[in-house]
N, C-alpha and C positions, 0 to 999 in steps of 0.2 A: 466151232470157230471161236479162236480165242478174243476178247472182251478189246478194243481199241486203245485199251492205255498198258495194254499187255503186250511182249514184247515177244517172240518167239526167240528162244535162241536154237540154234542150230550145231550139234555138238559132232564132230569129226571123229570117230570111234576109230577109225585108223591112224589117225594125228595122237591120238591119244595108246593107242597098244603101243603103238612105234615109239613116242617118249618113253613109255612106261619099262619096256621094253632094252634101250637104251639109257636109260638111266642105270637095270639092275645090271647089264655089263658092266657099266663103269664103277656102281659100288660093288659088285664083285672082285675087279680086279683089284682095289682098292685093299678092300678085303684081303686079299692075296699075299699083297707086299706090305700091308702090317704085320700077316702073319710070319711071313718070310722073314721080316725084319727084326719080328720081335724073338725069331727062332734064333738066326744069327746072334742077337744081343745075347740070349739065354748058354749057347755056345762058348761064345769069347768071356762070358762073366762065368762058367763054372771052368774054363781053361785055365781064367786067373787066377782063380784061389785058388791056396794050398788043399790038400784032399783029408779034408777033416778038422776039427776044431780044435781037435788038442795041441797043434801046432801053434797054438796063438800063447800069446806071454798071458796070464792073469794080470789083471787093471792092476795099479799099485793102490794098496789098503790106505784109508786114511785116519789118522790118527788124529783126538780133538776131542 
């Protein structure tokens, strides 16, 4: 028997699987469509550049 200024708490382990549970849904999908998103960005940014570096001018040299 717990001591009169002790408090019992009473913990809900199904309250608790089920958040736990639906929370890792939701950072999954999350998950998902960063990944998704950051695929597309990776896509559309090697679409844009030209295909290789020696397509580029040299910086202009400075003189001083």
């Amino acid at each position: 028997m717990p001591p009169e200024n002790e408090v019992t708490r009473l913990v809900d382990k199904q309250k608790l699987e089920r958040a736990d549970r639906e929370s890792r849904i939701i950072l999954d999908a999350e998950r998902q469509a960063r990944d998704a998103k950051t695929a597309r960005l990776r896509k559309q940014r090697l679409s844009a550049e030209p295909s290789g570096e020696q397509q580029k001018p040299p910086p202009p040299k400075r003189r001083g």
